[in-house]
C-alpha positions as CSV (number, residue, x, y, z in Angstrom):
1,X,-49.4,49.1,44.4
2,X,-49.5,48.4,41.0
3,X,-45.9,48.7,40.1
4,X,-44.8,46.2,43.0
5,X,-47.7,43.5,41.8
6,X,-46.0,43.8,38.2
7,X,-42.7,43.9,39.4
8,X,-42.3,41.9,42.6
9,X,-40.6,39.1,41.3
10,X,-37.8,41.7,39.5
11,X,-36.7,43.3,43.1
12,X,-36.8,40.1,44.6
13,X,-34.4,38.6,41.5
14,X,-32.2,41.8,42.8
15,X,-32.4,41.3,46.1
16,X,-32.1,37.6,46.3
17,X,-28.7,37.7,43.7
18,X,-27.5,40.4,45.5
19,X,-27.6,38.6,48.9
20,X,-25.7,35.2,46.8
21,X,-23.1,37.3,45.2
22,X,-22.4,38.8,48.8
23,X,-23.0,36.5,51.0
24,X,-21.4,33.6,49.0
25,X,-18.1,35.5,49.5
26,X,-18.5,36.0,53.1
27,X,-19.7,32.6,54.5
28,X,-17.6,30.3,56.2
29,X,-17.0,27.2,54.7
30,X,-17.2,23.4,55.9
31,X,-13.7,22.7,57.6
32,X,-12.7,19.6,55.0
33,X,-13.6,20.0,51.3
34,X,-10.7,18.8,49.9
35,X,-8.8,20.2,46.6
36,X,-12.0,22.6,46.1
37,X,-10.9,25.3,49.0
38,X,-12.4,28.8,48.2
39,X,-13.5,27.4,44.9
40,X,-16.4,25.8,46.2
41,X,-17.9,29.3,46.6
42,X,-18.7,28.7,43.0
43,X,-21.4,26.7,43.9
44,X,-24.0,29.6,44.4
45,X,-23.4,30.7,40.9
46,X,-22.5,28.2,38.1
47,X,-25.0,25.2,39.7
48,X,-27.8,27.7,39.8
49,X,-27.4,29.0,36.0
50,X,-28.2,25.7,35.1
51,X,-31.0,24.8,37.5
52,X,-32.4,27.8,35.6
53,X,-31.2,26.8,32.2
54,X,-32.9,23.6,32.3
55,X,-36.0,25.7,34.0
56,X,-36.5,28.1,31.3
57,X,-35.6,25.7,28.2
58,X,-38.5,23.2,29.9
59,X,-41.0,26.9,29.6
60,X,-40.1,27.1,25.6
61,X,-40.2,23.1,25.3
62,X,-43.9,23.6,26.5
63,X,-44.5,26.7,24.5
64,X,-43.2,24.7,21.2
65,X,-45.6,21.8,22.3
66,X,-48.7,24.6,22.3
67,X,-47.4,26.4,19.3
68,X,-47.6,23.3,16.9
69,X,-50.9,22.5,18.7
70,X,-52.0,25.4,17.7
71,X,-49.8,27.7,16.1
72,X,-49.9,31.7,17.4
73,X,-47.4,34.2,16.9
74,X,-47.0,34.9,20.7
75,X,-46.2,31.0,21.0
76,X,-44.1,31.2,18.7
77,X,-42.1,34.6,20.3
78,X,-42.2,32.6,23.8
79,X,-40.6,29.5,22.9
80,X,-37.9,31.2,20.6
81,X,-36.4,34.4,23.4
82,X,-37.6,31.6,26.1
83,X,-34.8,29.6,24.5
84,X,-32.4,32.3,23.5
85,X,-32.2,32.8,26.9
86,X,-31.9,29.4,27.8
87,X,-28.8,29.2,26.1
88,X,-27.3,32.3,27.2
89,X,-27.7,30.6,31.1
90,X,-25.7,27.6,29.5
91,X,-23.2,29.6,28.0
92,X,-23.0,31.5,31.7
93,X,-22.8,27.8,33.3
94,X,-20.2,26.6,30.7
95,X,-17.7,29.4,31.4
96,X,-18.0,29.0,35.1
97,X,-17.8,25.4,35.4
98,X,-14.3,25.8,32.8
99,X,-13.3,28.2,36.1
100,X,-13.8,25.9,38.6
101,X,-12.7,23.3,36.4
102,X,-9.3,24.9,35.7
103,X,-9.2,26.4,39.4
104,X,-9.5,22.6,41.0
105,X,-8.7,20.2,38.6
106,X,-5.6,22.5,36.6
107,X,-7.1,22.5,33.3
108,X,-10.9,24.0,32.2
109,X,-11.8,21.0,30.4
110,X,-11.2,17.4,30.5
111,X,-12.5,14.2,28.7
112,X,-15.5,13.5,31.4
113,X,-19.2,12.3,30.6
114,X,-21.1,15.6,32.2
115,X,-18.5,17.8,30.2
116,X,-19.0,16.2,26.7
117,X,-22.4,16.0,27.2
118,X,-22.5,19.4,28.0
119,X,-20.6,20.3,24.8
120,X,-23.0,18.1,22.8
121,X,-26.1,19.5,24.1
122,X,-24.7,22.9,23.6
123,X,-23.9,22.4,20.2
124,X,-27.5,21.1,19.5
125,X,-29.0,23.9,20.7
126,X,-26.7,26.1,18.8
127,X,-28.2,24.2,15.7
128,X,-31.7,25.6,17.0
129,X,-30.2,28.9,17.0
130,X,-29.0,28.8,13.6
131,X,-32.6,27.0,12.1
132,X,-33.8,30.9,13.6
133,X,-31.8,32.4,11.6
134,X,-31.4,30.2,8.0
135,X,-34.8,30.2,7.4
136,X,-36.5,33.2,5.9
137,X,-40.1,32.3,5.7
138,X,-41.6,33.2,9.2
139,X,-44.7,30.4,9.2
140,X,-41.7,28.1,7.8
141,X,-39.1,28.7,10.3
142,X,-41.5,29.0,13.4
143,X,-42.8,25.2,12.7
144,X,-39.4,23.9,11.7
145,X,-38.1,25.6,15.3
146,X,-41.4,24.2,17.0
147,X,-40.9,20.9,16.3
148,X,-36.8,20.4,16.4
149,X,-37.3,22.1,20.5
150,X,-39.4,19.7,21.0
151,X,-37.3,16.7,20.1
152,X,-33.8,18.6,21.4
153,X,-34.7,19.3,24.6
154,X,-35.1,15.8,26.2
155,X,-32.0,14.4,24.0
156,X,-30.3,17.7,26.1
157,X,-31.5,16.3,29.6
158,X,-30.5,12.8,28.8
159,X,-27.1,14.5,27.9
160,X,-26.9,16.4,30.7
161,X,-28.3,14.5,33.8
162,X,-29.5,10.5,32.8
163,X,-26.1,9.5,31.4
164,X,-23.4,11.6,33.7
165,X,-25.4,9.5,35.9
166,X,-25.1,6.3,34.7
167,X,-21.0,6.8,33.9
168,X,-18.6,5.2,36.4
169,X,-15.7,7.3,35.7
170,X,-17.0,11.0,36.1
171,X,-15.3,13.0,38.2
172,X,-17.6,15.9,38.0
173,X,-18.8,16.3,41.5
174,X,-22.6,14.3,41.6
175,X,-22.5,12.1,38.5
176,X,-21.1,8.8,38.3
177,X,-19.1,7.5,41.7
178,X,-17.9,10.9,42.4
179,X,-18.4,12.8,45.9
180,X,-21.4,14.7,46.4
181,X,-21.4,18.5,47.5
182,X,-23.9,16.9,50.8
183,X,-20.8,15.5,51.8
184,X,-19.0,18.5,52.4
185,X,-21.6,20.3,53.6
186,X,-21.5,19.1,56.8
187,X,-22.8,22.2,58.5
188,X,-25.9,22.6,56.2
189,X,-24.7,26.8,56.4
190,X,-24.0,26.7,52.4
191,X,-27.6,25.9,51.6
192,X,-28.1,29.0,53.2
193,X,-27.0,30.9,50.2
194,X,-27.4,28.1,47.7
195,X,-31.1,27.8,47.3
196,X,-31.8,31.4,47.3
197,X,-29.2,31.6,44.6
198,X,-31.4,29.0,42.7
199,X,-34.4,31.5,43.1
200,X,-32.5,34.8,42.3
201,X,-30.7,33.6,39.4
202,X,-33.9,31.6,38.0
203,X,-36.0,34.5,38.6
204,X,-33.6,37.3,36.9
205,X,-33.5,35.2,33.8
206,X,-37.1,34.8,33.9
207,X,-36.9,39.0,33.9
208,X,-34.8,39.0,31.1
209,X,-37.0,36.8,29.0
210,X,-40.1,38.7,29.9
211,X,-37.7,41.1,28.6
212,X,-37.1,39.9,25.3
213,X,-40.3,38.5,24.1
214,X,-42.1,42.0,25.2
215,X,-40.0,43.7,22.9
216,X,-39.7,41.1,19.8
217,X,-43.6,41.2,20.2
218,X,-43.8,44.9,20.2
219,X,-41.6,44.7,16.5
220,X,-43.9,42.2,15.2
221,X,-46.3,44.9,16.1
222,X,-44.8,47.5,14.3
223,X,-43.7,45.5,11.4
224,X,-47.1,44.1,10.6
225,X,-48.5,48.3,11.1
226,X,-45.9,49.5,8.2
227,X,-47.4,46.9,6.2
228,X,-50.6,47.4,6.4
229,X,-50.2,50.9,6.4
């Protein structure tokens, strides 16, 4: 009993991704969504990294909040592996979006407002990555990475989602003037898969942040033991 109330979120996160990677191959699609085709199957797994990207780096924006209200080593470890994560879901969105994008459009990148934003928010979070590592003093480096999450991550949602938005021109599907996945989905049998994808892939992520902040913990641990030892 106490292993499934400790890990019932984990074998659903298995079960759930399981069912999308499965059952997102074997659905049958709407009968008209254009140039997309089988492509469109892509839906249950690049959309839902980022719904969890954006999840998870909002969980270390609010840990880097706490931390510089008041500062605590396990705030600290939160907001940093919560992040790390974060950007490995990007980095899993980025690469499967340049599939789709070379799949449907012939070329896995193109001059469009959600894409450069994308890059740009990537890149600033790749800044937050390297601030980790440049800066030696621990009290030093946990402030400087408190305070530059907080400020990153809503430039990285305005980035993101306010101005592919606003843009006329995007032809990345839901931004701009450009067609909306609703309008293919016709037969409402892809949300089927889609928002359990959401869950599953949010929920694994979670799983492997859990992972990585009980371990980093567990070294501070030790390190601070050899010290005082």
């Amino acid at each position: 009993m106490k292993f499934f109330q400790k890990s019932w979120y984990k074998i659903l996160a298995v079960l759930i991704v399981a069912y999308s990677l499965v059952y997102g191959m074997l659905i049958n699609l709407p009968a008209d969504v254009g140039i997309l085709d089988e492509t469109i199957r892509n839906l249950f797994y690049h959309v839902p990294m980022w719904f969890g990207m954006m999840l998870i780096l909002m969980a270390a924006w609010v840990n880097s909040i706490m931390f510089l209200s008041k500062p605590s080593t396990k705030r600290d470890v939160y907001a940093s592996e919560l992040t790390n994560v974060g950007i490995l879901m990007g980095f899993c969105g980025l690469f499967t979006g340049m599939f789709w994008a070379y799949n449907t459009w012939g070329t896995a990148w193109t001059n469009d407002p959600k894409l450069n934003g994308v890059a740009a928010g990537m890149a600033m979070y790749g800044g937050y990555w390297l601030l980790q590592k440049s800066v030696n003093d621990d009290e030093k480096r946990a402030r400087l990475a408190a305070v530059y999450n907080v400020f990153v991550f809503p430039l990285f949602l305005a980035l993101i989602v306010v101005m592919p938005k606003l843009a006329q021109s995007s032809i990345h599907p839901g931004s701009g003037e450009s067609v909306n996945f609703k309008s293919y989905n016709s037969t409402n049998n892809m949300e089927m898969v889609f928002y359990p994808a959401v869950i599953g892939w949010c929920l694994l992520f979670v799983w492997i942040a859990e992972l990585r902040t009980r371990f980093r913990l567990l070294e501070i641990q030790k390190e601070h033991e050899e010290n005082n030892a």
